[in-house]
N, C-alpha and C positions, 0 to 999 in steps of 0.2 A: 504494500500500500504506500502510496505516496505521501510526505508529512510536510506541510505545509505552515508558515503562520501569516496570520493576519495583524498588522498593527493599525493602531487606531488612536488617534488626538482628536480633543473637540472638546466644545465649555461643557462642564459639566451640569447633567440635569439626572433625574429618577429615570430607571428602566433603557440605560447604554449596555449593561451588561444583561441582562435577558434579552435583550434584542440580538446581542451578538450570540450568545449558546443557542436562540430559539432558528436564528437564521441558518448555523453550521448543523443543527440535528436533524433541520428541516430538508436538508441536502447531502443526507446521509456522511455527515463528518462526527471524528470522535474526537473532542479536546483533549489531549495528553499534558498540558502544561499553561498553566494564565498565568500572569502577572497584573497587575493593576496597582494606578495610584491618584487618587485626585490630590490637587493644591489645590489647599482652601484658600491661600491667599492670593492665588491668580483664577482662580475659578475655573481651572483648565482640568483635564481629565485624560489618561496617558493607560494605554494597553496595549500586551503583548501575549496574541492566543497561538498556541503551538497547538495542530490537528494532523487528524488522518484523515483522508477522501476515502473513507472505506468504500464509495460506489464509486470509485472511479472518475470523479469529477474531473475535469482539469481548472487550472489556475484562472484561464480567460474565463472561462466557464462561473466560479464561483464571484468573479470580480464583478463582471456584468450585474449576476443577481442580487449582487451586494449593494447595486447601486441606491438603491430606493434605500433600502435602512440610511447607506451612507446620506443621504440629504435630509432626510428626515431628521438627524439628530445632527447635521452638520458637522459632520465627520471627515479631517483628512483619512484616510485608506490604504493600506497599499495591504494585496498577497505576494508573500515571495515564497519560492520553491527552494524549502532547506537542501536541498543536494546539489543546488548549483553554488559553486563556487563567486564569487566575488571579484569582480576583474579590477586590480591596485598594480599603480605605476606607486616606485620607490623614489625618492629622491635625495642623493646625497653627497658631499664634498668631501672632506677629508679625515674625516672620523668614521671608521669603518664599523664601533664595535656593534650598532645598533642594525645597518643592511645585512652583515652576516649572520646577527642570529636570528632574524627577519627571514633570511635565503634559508639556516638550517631548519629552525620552525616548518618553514612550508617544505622542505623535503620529506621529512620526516613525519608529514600526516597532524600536527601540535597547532596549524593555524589556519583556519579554512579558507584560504583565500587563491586566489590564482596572480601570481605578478607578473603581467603583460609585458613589463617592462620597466629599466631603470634611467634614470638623466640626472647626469651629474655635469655639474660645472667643471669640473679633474676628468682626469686621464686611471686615473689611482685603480678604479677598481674592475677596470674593461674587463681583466684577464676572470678574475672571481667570481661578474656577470656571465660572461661569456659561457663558462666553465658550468654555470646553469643552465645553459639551454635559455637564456634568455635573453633580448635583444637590449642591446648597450650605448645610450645616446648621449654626445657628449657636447654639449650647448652653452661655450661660456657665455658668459654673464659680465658686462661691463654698463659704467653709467648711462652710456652713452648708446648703447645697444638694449636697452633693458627690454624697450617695448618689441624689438624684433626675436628677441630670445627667449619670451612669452610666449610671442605668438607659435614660433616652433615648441614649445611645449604644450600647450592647447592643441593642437594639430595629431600631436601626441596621442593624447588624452582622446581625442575623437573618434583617431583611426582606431584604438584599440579598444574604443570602448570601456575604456577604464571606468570603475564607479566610483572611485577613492584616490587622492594624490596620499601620498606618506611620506613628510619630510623627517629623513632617518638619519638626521644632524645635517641638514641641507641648509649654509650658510650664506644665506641669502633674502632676502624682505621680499616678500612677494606685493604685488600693486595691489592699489586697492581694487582694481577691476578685473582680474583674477580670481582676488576672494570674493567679491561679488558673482561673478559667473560660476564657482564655486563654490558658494557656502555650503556649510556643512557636509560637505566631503574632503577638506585636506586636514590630517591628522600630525599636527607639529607635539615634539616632546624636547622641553630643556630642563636644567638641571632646576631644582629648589634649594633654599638655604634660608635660616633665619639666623643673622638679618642677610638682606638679597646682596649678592654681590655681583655688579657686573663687567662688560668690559673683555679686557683681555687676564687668563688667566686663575677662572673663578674659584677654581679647588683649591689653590693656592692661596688664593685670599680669603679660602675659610679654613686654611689650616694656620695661617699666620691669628687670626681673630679667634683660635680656638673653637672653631663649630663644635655643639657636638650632635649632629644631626645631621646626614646630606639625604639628598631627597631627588626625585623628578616628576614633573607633570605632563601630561597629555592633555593638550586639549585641543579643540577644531581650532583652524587658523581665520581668525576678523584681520579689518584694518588697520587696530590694534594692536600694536607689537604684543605679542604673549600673553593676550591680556581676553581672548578669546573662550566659550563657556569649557570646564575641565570636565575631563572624561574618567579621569585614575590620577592618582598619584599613590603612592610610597616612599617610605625612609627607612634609611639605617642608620645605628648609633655608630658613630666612631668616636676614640677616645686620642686622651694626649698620646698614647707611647707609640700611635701609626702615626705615618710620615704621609709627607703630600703626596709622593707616588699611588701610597695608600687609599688614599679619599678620591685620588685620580680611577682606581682600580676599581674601588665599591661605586664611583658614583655612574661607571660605565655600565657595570652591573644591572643596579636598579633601573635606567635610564634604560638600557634592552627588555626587563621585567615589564614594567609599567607598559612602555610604548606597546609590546607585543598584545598587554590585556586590555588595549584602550581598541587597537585593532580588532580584537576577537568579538568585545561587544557589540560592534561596530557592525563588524559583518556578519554578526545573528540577527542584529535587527534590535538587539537588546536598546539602543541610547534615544534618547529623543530630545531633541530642543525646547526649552522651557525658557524664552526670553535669556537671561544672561548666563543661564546656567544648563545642565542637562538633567534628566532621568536617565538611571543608568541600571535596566532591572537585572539581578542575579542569574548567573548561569544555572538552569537547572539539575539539581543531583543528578550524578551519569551522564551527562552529557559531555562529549569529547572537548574536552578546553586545555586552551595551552598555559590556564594558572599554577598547574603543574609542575609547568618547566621550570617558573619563575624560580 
């Protein structure tokens, strides 16, 4: 049987959620997994129904019939077909440790995603792509070029289909009309620190300040330098007797942990946009997740 889910936003009113179980049992589906969540202080309303077509329905099929609930309760909608993979171009410069364990992830069955492709402003890591079976685009990036070096990445993005950009230490500000043609699909992750430090050099300047916390965040990429809604983050303790190598080590770490489990929610359909921030519903027990690896 095929397993499908349905997501579902919309303001919140009485009887969204029997109209959703009445509409999938009426069309021979069997719910295996919901999530729900109202904001009471946005008045908004966020679901995530994992099902089986036990009669064989297809996706066009039940989207169609969906349509009239969906208006009736002014609901955004989508069905996605859990066994389709995910099509995500990588994006990255010169900090490898977060595309490679991005590439190992997806080899090894830990992140269900498909990468169509990677574009790096370097040369650095053709061989590594390549060495994947996967096509290697190498587009620098100058002030002076920025708007035509976009557009070759957009082009990108089209031919292949991609449904996600993933900047995986990609050193570089993207326009704001990038992230407008993309919102809520590029997934940037940098490091955390209290207090923030930035610039050149950050692990450095929180081993000199005595941190004892390093950390990183994922969150979708605004106009907003980093300041876009977060998806994950994580931290780990370090103490005085590790060295900055050290916090250089652990914070590469997390910074691949994190980003990998901002991606996996991402592409089950778990996240949803809430004005400045996200929903971000938990992966269900059994289910194949690469938190594991973390």
């Amino acid at each position: 049987m095929t397993r499908y889910c349905l997501t579902v936003s919309c303001t919140s009113r009485r009887g969204i959620v029997a109209a959703i179980a009445t509409y999938l049992a009426d069309n021979g589906c069997n719910i295996v997994d919901s999530s729900q969540f109202d904001d009471s202080q946005t008045g908004h309303f966020f679901m995530r129904v994992s099902f089986l077509s036990e009669d064989g329905r297809s996706l066009a099929d039940l989207a169609k019939g969906f349509a009239a609930t969906a208006t009736t309760f002014g609901m955004a909608s989508q069905f996605h077909d859990e066994s389709v993979k995910m099509k995500v171009i990588l994006m990255v410069s010169r900090f490898g440790h977060c595309l490679n364990d991005l590439l190992y992830r997806c080899r090894i069955g830990a992140l269900p995603v498909n990468i169509v492709a990677v574009i790096s402003n370097h040369m650095d890591y053709q061989k590594v792509v390549v060495n994947h079976d996967i096509p290697f685009h190498c587009i620098k990036v100058t002030r002076e070029n920025k708007p035509e070096a976009e557009a070759a990445q957009m082009r990108i993005v089209r031919e292949t289909g991609a449904d996600l950009i993933v900047l995986a230490r990609y050193m570089q500000v993207l326009s704001e009309e990038m992230c407008a043609e993309m919102s809520g699909r590029i997934i940037n992750i940098h490091h955390s620190f209290l207090p923030s430090f930035k610039g050149a050099n950050p692990y450095k300047q929180a081993y000199e300040r005595g941190v004892k916390l390093i950390g990183a965040t994922a969150h979708y990429v605004t106009a907003d330098l980093d300041e876009g809604p977060i998806i994950e983050q994580d931290t780990v303790r370090v103490t005085h007797a590790q060295s900055a190598d050290d916090y250089v080590s652990l914070g590469r770490d997390v910074e691949a942990s994190v980003l990998s489990r901002a991606i996996h929610a991402h592409a089950h359909h778990r996240v949803f946009l809430n004005g400045k921030k996200t929903i971000v519903f938990a992966a269900s027990p059994g289910s194949h997740s690469s938190e594991s690896m973390g």
